[in-house]
VOPA-107263 format. One record per residue (C-alpha): residue number from 1; residue in one letter; x negated, y negated, z negated. Coordinates in pm, 1 decimal, padded with zeros to 6 digits. Each point is the difference from the previous one (the first is absolute). Layout:
# residues N
<i:NUM; aa:A; c1:X; c2:Y; c3:Z> .
...
END
This chain:
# residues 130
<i:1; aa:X; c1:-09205.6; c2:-10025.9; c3:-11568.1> .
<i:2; aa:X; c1:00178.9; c2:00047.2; c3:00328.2> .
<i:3; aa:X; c1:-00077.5; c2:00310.1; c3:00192.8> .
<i:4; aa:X; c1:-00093.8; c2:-00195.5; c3:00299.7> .
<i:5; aa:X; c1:-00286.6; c2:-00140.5; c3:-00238.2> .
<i:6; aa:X; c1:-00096.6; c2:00340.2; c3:-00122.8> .
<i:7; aa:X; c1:-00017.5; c2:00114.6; c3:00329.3> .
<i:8; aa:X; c1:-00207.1; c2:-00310.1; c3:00133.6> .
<i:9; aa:X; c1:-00260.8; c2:00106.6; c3:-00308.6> .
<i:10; aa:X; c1:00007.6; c2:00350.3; c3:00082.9> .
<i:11; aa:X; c1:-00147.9; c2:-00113.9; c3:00382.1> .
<i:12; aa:X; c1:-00223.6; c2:-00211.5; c3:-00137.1> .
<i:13; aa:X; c1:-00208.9; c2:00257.8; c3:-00187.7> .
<i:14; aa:X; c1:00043.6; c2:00274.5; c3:00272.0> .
<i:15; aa:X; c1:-00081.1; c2:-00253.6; c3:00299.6> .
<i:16; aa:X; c1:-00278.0; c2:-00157.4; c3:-00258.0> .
<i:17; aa:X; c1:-00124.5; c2:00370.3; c3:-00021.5> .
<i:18; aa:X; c1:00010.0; c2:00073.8; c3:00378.8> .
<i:19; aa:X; c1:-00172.4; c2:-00293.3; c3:00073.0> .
<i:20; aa:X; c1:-00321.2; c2:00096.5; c3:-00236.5> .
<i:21; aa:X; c1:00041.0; c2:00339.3; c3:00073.8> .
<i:22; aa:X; c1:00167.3; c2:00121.6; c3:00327.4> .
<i:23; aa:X; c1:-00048.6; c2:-00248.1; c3:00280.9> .
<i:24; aa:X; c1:-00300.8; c2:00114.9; c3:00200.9> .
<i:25; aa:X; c1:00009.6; c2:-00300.7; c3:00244.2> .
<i:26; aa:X; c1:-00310.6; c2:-00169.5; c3:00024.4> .
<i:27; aa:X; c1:00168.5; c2:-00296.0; c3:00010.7> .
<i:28; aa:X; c1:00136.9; c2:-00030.3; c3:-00324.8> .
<i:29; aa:X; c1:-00293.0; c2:-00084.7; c3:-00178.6> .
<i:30; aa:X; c1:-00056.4; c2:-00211.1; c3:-00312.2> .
<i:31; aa:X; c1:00169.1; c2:-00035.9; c3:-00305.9> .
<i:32; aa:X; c1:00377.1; c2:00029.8; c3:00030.9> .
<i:33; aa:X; c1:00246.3; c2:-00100.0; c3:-00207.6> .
<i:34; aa:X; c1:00417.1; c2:00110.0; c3:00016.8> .
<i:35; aa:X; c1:00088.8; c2:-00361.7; c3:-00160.3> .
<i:36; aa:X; c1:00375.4; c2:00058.8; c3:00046.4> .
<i:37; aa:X; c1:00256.1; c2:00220.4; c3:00167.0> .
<i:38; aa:X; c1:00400.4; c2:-00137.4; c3:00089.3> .
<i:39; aa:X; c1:00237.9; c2:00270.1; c3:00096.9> .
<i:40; aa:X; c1:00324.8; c2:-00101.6; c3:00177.9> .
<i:41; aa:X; c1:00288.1; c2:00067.4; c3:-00213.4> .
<i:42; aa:X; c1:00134.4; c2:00290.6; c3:00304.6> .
<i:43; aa:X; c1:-00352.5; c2:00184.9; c3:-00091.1> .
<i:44; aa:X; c1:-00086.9; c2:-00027.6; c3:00388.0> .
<i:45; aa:X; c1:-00277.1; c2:-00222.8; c3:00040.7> .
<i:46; aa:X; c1:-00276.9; c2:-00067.3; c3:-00267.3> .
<i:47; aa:X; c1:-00282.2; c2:-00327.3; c3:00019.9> .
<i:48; aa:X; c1:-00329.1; c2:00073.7; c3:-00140.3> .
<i:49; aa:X; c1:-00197.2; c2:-00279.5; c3:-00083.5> .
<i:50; aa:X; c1:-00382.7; c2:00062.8; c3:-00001.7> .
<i:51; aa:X; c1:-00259.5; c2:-00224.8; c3:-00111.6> .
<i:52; aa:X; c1:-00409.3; c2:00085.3; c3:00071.3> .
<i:53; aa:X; c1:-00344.4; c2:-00088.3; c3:-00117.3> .
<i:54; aa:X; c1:-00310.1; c2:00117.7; c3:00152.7> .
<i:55; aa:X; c1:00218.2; c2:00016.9; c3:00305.5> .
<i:56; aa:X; c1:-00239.1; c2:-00050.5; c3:00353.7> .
<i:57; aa:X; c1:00300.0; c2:-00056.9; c3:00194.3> .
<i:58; aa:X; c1:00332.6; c2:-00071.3; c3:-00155.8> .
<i:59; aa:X; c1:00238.2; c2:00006.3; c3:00331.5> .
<i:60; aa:X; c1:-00266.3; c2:00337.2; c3:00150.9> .
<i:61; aa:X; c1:00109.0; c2:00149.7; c3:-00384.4> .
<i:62; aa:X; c1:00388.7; c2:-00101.8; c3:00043.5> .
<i:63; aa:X; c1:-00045.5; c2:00166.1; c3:00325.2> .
<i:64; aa:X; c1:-00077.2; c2:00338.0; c3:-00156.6> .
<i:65; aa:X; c1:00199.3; c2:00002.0; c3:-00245.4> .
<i:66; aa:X; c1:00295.7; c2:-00068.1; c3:00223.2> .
<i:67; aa:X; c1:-00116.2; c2:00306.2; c3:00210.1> .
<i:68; aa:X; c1:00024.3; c2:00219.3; c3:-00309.7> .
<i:69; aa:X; c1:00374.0; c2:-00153.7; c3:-00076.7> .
<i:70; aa:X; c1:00078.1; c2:00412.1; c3:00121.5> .
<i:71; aa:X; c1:-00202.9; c2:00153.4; c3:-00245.4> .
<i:72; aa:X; c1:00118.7; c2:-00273.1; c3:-00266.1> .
<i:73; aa:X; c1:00409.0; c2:00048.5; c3:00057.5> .
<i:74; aa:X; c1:-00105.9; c2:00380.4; c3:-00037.9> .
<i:75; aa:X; c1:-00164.8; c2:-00040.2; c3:-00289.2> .
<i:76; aa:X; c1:00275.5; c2:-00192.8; c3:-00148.3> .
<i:77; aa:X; c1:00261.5; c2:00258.4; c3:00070.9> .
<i:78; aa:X; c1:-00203.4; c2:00302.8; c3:-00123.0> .
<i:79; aa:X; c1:-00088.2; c2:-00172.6; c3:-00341.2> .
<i:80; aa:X; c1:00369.5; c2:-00231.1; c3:-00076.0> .
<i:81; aa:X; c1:00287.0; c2:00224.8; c3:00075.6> .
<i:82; aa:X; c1:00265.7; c2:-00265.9; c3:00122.7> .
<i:83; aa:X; c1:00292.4; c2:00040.3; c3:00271.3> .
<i:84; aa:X; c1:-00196.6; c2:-00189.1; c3:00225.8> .
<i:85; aa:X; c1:-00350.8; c2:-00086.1; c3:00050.4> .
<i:86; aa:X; c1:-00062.9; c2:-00339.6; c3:00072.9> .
<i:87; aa:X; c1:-00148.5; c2:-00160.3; c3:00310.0> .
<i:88; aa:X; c1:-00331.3; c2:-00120.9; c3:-00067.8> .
<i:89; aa:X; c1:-00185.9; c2:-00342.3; c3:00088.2> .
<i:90; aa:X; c1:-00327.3; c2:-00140.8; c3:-00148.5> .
<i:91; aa:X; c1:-00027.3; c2:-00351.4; c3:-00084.3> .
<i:92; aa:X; c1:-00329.8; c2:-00174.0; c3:-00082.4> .
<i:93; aa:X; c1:00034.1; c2:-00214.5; c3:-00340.4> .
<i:94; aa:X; c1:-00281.0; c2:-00267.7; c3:00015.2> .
<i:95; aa:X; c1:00104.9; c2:-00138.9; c3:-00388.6> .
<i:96; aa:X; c1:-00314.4; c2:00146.1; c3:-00069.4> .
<i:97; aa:X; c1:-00207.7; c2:-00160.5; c3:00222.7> .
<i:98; aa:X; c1:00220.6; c2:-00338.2; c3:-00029.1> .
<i:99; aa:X; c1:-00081.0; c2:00050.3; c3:-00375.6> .
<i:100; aa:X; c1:-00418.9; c2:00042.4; c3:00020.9> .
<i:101; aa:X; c1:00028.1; c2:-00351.6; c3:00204.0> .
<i:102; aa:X; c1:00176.0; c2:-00173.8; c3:-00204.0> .
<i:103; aa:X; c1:-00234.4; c2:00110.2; c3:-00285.5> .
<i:104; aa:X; c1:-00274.4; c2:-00124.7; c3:00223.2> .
<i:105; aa:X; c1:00114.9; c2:-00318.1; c3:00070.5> .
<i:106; aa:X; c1:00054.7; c2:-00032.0; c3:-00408.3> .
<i:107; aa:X; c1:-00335.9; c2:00107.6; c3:-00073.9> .
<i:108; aa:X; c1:-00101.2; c2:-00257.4; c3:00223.6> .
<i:109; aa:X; c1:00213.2; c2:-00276.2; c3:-00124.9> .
<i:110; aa:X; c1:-00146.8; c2:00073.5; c3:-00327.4> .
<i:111; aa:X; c1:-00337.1; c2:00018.2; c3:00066.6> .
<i:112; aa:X; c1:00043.3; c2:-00352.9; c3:00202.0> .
<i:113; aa:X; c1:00211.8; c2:-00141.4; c3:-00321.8> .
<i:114; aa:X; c1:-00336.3; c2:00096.8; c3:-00200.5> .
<i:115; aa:X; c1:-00254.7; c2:-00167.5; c3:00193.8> .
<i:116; aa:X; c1:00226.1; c2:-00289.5; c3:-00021.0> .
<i:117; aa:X; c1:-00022.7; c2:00019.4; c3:-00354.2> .
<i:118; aa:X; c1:-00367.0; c2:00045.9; c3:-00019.1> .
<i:119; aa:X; c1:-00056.7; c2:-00271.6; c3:00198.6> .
<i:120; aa:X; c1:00199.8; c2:-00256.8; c3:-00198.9> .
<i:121; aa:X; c1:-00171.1; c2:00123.7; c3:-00296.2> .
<i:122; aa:X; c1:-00326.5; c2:-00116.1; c3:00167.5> .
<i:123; aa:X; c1:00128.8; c2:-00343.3; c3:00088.8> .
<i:124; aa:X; c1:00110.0; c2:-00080.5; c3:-00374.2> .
<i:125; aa:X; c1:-00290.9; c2:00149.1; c3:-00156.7> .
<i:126; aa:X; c1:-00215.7; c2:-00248.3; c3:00234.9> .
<i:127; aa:X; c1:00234.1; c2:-00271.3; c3:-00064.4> .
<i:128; aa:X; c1:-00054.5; c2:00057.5; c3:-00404.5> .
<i:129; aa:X; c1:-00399.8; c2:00018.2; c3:00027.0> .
<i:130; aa:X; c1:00003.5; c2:-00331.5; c3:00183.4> .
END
């Protein structure tokens, strides 16, 4: 493993713990996730990608947490001792989201595919009693 990729899972629990734990902004509300991290190979800037459920306003939540990027980069330097603490930017990761629809447009292939099937089950069981 790379140190840029220990490093990337190192922010990922402590900005995954700050989250739950240390951002007081009403804003961020909702269940919030830390689905990835990327750190430029330099070390100077670092992309957190968020995802969130239970969430009453995604871009109002990406708001706040963007105000707290301070408190983050702080965070980040206190807890990972590197040469340089890395610039921080939240990104929100709608895979998630993109995921639950796709699941309900499944579920709702399926349930057409079975009423399909129930009905031509009808018409040759009425065919065969006639």
């Amino acid at each position: 493993m790379e140190r840029t990729d220990r490093i990337e899972e190192e922010i990922k629990k402590v900005v995954g713990s700050l989250i739950d734990n240390g951002i007081k902004d009403p804003r961020v509300n909702g269940l919030i996730s830390v689905t990835k991290v990327d750190v430029s190979k330099d070390m100077k800037y670092c992309k957190i990608y968020v995802s969130m459920i239970g969430t009453k306003d995604v871009e109002e939540a990406m708001e706040g947490l963007n105000s707290a990027k301070g408190v983050v980069r702080k965070e980040i330097g206190d807890r990972i001792r590197t040469f340089n603490t890395p610039e921080v930017k939240f990104i929100y990761d709608d895979s998630m989201e993109y995921g639950q629809h796709i699941d309900k447009i499944i579920s709702s292939l399926n349930i057409q595919h079975d009423d399909e099937e129930e009905a031509q089950e009808e018409t040759t069981e009425n065919e065969t009693e006639e």
